[in-house]
C-alpha positions in Angstrom: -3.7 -59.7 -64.4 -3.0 -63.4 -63.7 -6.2 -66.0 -63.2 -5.3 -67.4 -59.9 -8.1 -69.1 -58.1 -8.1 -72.8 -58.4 -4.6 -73.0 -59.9 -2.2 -74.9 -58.3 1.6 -73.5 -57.4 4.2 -75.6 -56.2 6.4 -73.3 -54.1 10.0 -74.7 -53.8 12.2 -73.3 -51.1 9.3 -71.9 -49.2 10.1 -72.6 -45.4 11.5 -69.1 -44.3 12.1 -65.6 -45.7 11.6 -64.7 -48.8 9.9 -68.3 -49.9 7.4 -68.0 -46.8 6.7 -64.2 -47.8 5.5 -65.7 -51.5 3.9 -68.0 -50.2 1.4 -66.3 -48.1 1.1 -63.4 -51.2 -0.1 -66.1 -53.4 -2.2 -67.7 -51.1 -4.0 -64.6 -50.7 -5.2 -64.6 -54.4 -7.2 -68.0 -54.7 -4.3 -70.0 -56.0 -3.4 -73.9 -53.9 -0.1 -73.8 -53.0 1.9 -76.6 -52.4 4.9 -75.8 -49.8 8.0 -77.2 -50.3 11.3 -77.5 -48.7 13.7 -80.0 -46.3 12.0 -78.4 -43.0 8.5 -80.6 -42.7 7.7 -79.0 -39.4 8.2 -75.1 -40.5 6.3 -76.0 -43.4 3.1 -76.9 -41.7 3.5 -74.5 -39.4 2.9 -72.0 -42.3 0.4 -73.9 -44.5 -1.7 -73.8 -40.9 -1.4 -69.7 -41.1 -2.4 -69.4 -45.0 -5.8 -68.1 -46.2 -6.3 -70.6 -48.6 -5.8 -74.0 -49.6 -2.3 -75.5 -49.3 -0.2 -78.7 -48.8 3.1 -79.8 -47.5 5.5 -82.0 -49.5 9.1 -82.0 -48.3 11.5 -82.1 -50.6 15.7 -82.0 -50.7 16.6 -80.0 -54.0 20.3 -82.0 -53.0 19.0 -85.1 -53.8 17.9 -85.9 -57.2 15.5 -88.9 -55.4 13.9 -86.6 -53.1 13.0 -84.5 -55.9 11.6 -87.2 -57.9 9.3 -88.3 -55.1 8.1 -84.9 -54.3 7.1 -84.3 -57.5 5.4 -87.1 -58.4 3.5 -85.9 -55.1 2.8 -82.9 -56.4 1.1 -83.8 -59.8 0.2 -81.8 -62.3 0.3 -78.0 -61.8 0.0 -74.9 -62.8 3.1 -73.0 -62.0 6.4 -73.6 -60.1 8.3 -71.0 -58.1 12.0 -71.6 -57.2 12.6 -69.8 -54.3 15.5 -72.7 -52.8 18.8 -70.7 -51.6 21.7 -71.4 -49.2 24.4 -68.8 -49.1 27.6 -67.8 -47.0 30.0 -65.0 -47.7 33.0 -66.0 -49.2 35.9 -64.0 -50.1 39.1 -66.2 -51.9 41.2 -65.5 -49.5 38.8 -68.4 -47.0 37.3 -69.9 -50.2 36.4 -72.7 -49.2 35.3 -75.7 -52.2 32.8 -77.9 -50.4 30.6 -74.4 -49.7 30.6 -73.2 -53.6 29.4 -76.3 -54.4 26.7 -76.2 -51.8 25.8 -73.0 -53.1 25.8 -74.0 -56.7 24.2 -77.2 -56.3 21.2 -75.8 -54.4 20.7 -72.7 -56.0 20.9 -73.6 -59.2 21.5 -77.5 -60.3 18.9 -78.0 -57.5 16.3 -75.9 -60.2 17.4 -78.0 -62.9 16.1 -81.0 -61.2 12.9 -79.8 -60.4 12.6 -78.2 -63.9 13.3 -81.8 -65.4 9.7 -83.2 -63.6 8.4 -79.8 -63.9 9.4 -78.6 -67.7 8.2 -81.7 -70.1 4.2 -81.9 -69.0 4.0 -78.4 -69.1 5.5 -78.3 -72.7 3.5 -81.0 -73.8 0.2 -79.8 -72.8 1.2 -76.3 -73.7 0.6 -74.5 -70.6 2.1 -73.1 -67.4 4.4 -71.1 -65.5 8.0 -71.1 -64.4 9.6 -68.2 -61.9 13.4 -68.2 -61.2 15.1 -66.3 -58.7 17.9 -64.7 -59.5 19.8 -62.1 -57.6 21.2 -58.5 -58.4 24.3 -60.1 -57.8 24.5 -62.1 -60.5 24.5 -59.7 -63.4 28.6 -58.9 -62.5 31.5 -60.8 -60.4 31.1 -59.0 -56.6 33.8 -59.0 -53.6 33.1 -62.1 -51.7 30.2 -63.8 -53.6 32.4 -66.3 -54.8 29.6 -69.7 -55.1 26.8 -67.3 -54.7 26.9 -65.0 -57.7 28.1 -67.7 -59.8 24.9 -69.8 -59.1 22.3 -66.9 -59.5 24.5 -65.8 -62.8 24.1 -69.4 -63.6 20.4 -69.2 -62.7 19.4 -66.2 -64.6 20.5 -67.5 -67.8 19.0 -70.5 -67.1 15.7 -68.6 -67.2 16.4 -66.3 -70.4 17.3 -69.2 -71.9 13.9 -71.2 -71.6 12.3 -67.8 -72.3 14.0 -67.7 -75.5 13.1 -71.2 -76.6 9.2 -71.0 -74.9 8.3 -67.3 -75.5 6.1 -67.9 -77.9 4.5 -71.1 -75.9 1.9 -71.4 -73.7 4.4 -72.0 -71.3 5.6 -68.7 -69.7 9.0 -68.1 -68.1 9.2 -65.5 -65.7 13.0 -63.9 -63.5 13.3 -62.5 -60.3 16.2 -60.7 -59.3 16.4 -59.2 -55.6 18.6 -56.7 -53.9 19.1 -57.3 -50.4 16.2 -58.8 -48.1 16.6 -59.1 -44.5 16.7 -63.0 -43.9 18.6 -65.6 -42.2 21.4 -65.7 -44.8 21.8 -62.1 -44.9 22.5 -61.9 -41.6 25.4 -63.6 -42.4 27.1 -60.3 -44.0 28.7 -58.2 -41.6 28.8 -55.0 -44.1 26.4 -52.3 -45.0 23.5 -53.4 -47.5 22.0 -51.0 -49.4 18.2 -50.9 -49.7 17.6 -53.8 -47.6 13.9 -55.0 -47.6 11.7 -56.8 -45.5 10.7 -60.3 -47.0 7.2 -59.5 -46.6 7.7 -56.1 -48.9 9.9 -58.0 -51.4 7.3 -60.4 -51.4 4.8 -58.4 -52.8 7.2 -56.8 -55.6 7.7 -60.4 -56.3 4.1 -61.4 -56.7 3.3 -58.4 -58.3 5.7 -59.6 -60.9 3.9 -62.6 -61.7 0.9 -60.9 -61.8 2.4 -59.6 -65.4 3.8 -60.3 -68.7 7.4 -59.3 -68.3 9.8 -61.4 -68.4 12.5 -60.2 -65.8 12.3 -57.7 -62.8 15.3 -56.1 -60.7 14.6 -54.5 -57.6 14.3 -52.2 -55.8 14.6 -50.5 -59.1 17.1 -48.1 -58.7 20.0 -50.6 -56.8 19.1 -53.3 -59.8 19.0 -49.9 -62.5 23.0 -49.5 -60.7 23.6 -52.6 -61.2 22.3 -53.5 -64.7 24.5 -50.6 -65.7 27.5 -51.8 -64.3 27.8 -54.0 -67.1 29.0 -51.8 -69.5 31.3 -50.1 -67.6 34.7 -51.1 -68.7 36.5 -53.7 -65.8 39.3 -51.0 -64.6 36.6 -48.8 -63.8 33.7 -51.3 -62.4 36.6 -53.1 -60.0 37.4 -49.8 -58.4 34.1 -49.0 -58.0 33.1 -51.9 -56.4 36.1 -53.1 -54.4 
């Protein structure tokens, strides 16, 4: 089990679904959280309904300033959560150039900028923690996830990559990767998602992640079992199976 009380998490992408849901599970253990995201006013909105101790620092993931500002706000922590997202469905047939790179720049460049404040103290004093989330959709190319499952593919091996080079660091790297949750952006899809979860239930399999030593989670476990599978099926047979 995790020591939280007193630590300090900087939540990034915490406004609304999933990112809110975190939020209030860690807040419930002891830790001070310090909300992030563009939304200023949805963000104290939520640190006003937390049990415990929180702050508000906007931040634009975009915008490699904003980042810098935000955190040297922040100071020094103990753990950063990535929880920043924007997604639209996007088959090739309406791909559409300025959305992929939307998608890829928020979802993943966007953690590479925080991780460039974040990263170096926490290697030099030897100590912290770093959770990236991924998606189920990122272990395999999908119908109509063209940006999307390219950033959280890009994502995840963002993370096993600093897990290879830290794991035997004080610094501990952590990956999240989620099935459907019912949120803003997945109301977007106008198809049948399979095991869809409430934030506030995938918040608690998320938390009760970081309570651990594992590196990566899929879930719910039997959807991300499917899907961790599917990569060693051969392509004529994956592609039919999920066309």
């Amino acid at each position: 089990m995790r020591d939280w009380p007193g630590k300090r998490y900087w939540l990034v992408g915490a406004s609304q679904g999933l990112g809110r849901a975190v939020a209030q599970e860690i807040s419930k253990t002891g830790a001070d959280v310090i909300l992030s995201a563009r939304s200023t006013e949805e963000l104290e909105t939520l640190s006003a309904e937390l049990p415990g101790k929180s702050e508000v620092v906007p931040v634009d993931v975009a915008d490699a300033d904003s980042v810098a500002k935000a955190a040297e706000a922040v100071g020094e922590i103990d753990g950063m959560v990535y929880l920043a997202g924007v997604y639209w469905p996007l088959g090739a047939s309406e791909f559409d150039g300025e959305k992929v790179a939307t998608m890829i720049d928020v979802n993943l460049t966007g953690a590479a900028r925080v991780l460039g404040h974040v990263l170096p103290p926490m290697v030099a004093r030897d100590k912290g923690h770093i959770v990236l989330t991924g998606s189920l959709s990122g272990f395999r190319g999908l119908p109509g996830a063209n940006g999307y499952g390219a950033s959280k593919a890009g994502i995840m091996s963002l993370a096993e990559t600093l897990y290879a080079d830290l794991r035997n660091t004080g610094v501990e790297v952590q990956l999240i990767n989620p099935g459907f949750i019912k949120t803003r952006l997945t109301d977007k899809n106008n198809f049948t998602m399979p095991f869809i979860m409430e934030p506030e239930d995938a918040a608690r399999v998320f938390v009760d992640h970081m309570q651990g030593d594992d590196f990566a989670r899929n879930f719910p476990w039997h959807f991300g079992a499917m899907f961790r599978l599917s990569q060693f099926l051969p392509d004529w047979l994956y592609y039919r199976m999920f066309r």
